[in-house]
N, C-alpha and C positions, 0 to 999 in steps of 0.2 A: 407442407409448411408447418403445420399444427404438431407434427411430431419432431418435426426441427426443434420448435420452441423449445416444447416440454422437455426435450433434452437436452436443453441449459440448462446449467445448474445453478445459474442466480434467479432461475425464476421458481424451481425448487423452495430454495431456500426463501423468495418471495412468499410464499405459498407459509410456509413456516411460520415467517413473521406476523400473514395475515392472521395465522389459527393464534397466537400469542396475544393479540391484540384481540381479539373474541375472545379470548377468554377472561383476560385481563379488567373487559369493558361488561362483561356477567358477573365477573366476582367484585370487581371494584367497585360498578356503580359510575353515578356520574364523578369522584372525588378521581377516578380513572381518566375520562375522558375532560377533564377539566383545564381551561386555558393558560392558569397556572403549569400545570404537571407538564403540558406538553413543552411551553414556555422551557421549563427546567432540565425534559429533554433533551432541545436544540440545545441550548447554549453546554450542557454536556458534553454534547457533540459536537463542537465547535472545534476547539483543538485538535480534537483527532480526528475528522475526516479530513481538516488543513494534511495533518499528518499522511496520515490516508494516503492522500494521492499520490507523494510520494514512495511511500512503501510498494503501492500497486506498482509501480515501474521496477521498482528495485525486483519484487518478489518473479514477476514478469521475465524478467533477466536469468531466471533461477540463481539470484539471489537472495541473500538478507542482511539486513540492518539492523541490528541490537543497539545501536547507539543514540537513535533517536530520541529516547528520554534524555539520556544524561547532555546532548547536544542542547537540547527545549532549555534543558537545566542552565546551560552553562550561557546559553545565548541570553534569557533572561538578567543574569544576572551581572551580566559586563553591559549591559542595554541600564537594566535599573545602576550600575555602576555613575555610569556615563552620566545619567539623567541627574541626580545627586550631586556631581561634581560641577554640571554646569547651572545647576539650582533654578527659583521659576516653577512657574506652575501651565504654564504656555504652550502653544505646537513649537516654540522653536528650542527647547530639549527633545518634547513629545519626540519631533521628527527625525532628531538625529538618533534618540536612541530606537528608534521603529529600524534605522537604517542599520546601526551596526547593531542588533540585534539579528536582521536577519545576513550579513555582511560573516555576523561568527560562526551561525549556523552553516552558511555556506562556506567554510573555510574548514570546517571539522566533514563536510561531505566532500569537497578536493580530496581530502588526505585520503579517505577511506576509496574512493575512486582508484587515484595514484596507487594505493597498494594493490587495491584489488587486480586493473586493469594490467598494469606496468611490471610490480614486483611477484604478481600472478600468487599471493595470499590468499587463501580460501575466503571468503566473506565472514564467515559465523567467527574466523578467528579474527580477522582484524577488525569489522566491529564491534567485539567482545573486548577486545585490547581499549579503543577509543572509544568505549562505553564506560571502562573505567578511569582512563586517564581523562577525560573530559569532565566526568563527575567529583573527581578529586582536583581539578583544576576550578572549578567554579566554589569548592570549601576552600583552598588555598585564597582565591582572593578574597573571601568573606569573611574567615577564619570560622566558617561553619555558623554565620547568621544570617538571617535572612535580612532582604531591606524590604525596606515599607514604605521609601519615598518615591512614589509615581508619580506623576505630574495629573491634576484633578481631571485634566482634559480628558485622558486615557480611562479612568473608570467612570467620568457622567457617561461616556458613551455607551457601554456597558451598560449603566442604568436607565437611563436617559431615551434613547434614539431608537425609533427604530425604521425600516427601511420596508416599504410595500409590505407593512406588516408584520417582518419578521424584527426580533433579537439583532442588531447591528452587527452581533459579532456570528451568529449566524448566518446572516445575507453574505458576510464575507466570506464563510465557511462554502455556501452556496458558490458563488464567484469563482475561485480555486477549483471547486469541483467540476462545476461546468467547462472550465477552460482546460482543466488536466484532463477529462472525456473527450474534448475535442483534439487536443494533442494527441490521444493516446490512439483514436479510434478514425480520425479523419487526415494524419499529416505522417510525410515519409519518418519524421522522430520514432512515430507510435509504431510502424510497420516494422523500422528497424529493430525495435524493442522484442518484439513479437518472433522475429525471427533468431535473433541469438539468443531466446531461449527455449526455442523450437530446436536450432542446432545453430551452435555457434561457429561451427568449421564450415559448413554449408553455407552461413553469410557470409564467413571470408573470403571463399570460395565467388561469393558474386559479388564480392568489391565491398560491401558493409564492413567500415572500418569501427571493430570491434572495441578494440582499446579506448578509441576517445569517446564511441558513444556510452561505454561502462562508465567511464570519468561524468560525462555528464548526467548521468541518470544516477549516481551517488551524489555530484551535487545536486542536484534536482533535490534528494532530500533532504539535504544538511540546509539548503535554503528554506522549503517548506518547513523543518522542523525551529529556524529559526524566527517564520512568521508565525507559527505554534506560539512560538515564548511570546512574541507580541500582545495574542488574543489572550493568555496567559495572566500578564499583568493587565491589560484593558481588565477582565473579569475580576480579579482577584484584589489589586492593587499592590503585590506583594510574592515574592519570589519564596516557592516552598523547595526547596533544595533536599529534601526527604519526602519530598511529596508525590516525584513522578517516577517512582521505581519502576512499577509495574505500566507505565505509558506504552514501552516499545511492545510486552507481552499483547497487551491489549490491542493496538493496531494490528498485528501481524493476524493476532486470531479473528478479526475482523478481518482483515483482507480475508487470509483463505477460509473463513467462512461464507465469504460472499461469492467464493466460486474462480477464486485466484489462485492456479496451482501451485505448489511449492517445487515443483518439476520443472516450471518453465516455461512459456510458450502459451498461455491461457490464464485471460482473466478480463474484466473490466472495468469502468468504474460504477458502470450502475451496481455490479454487485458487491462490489465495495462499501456504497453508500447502507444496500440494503443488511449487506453482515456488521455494519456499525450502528444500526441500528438496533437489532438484537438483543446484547447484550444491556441498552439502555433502556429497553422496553421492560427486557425482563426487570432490572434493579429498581424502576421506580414503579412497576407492578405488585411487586414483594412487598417493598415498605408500603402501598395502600391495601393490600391484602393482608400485613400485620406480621409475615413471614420474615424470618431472618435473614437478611441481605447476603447470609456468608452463600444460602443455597444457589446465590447466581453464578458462582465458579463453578460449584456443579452441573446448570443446565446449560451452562455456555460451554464447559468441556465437555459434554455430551455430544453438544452441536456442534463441536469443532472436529473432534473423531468421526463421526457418521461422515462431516462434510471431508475430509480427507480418504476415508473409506470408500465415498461415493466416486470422487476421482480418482482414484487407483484404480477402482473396478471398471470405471468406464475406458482409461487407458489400457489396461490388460485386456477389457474387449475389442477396443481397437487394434491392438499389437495383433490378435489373433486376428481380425477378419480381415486384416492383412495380408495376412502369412498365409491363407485362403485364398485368396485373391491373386498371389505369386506363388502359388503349390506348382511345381515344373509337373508336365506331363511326362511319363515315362518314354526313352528312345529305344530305335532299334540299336541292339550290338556296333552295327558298325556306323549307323549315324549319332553315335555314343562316343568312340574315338575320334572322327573329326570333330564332334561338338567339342569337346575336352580340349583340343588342341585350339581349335578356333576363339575360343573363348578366354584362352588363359592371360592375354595383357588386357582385356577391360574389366577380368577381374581383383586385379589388382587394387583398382579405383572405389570397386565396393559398392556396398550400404551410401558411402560419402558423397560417393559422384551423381547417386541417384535424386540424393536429399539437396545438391550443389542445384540440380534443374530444377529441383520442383518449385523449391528458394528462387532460384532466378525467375520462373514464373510467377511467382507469388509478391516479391518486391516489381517486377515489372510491371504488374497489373494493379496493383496499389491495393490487392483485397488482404486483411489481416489475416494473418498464418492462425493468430490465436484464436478467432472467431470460427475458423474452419476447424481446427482441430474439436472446437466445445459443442461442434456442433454432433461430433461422428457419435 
């Protein structure tokens, strides 16, 4: 059981975090461990582990989403659109633009779905497509300004509130992640997910209808990226439409930092939460240590190679003690010709037919594909 663990690699990368934070809390001093800093952490990480959780699904799929910044972008700014036009300072803008804020974000994750699943578009292109068209759609309606009229309700919260402790817009960040873990890791959604990108012909193969669950785990993100823009102006008051360039870079390398393959088929959210942390550890470490903030693209693409590195090597060691495990024994001469003969129509079926059973046992028993694989 103890060598199960240890060979996650979100507990790995756990392990990481712990040693960053020890050293952080020796060089920093208490100005490190202080209720502020940590404060300024969460809410940090507020929008993007919202984000987060859907990319975990997407990345899960072997796919990816590049569009989620400029989506955050554009939802924000038809939401502050909205809330301006209907003026007030009240929940009843607040709530209509919370709504089509996240109503936009889900409608730019349809699309990306529809192509993906439907018109069979590789992901990295039509994300990349609706990465740009969405961001040049949110400067078309602004003419490339930002707005600044939120309604007060939305940032006292922000300042204001907080919930059993935490950052308001933290707790909500919380909320999200706990319910996307339990989607992902406890209900036939999450097992499906796991399996089409385990092998996606092998689900179709056991009835897992492929196409619509693609569609909904691209909206899945284009939703969460349009509750992003929500927490967004709650924090901020104010839509930066040059400000979330780098949003989608950032999630993704959190995700497979945390132990989310980009292959497919493995990941989840606890190591999700634990590779977005990381990178925030390290940047408000740097600035109490006095260090130039730029050095965190360095330790964070350190940590993001090694963590790609590390999952290659462990699936090339699985691929082998596989191929171990199925090494055919050598036959005699002539029970070589009937075998040859005997064998030739179920090898038609393959590698596919074998991965079709295993699938059918794995969705019939409700255990996740991707849990077993992270574990080999």
């Amino acid at each position: 059981m103890l060598k199960r663990i240890a060979g996650v690699q979100s507990v790995w990368i756990l392990m990481v975090l712990v040693v960053i934070v020890a050293f952080f809390s020796i060089t920093g001093g208490s100005s490190f461990f202080s209720g502020s800093n940590f404060t300024a952490i969460l809410l940090n990480l507020a929008v993007l582990a919202v984000v987060g959780v859907g990319m975990t699904f997407v990345i899960i799929t072997s796919g990816i989403d590049l569009s989620v910044g400029s989506v955050l972008v554009f939802a924000s700014v038809i939401s502050a659109k909205v809330m301006e036009a209907m003026g007030g300072q009240g929940w009843g803008a607040a709530t209509v633009g919370i709504i089509v804020a996240i109503l936009g974000g889900g409608v730019w994750g349809l699309i990306n779905g529809i192509l993906v699943a439907k018109a069979k578009i590789p992901p990295l292109i039509v994300t990349l497509g609706t990465l740009s068209i969405a961001l040049s759609a949110a400067q078309i309606v602004t003419d490339g300004l930002d707005i600044r009229s939120v309604p007060r309700v939305l940032t006292e919260i922000n300042l204001y509130d907080r919930i059993l402790g935490l950052p308001a817009l933290a707790f909500v960040a919380l909320i999200v992640v706990i319910i996307g873990g339990i989607i992902l890791h406890r209900t036939k959604f999450g097992r499906y997910t796991y399996a089409i990108g385990s092998n996606e012909e092998a689900a179709r193969r056991v009835g897992v209808r492929v196409d619509r669950h693609l569609v909904f785990v691209y909206l899945l993100s284009g939703l969460l990226a349009g509750l992003g823009a929500v927490l967004y102006l709650m924090r901020f008051g104010t839509t930066t439409i040059s400000g979330n360039a780098l949003l989608n870079l950032n999630v993704i390398t959190a995700v497979v930092i945390g132990g989310t393959s980009i292959f497919g088929g493995v990941g989840s959210m606890f190591g999700t939460v634990v590779g977005l942390f990381i990178p925030a550890v390290l940047q408000a470490g740097l600035v109490i240590i006095g260090v130039q903030p730029f050095w965190q693209g360095v330790a964070v693409g350190c940590v993001l190679i090694a963590a790609v590195f590390v999952d290659q090597s462990r699936r090339a060691a699985a691929m082998r003690g596989s191929k171990r495990k199925k090494k055919p024994t050598t036959p005699s001469v002539g029970a070589s010709s009937a075998s040859s003969v005997s064998s030739t129509p179920s090898s038609t079926s393959g590698s596919a037919g074998e991965a079709s059973a295993d699938l059918q046992k794995t969705v019939g028993t409700g255990s996740a594909v991707g849990s077993r694989k992270e574990s080999q």
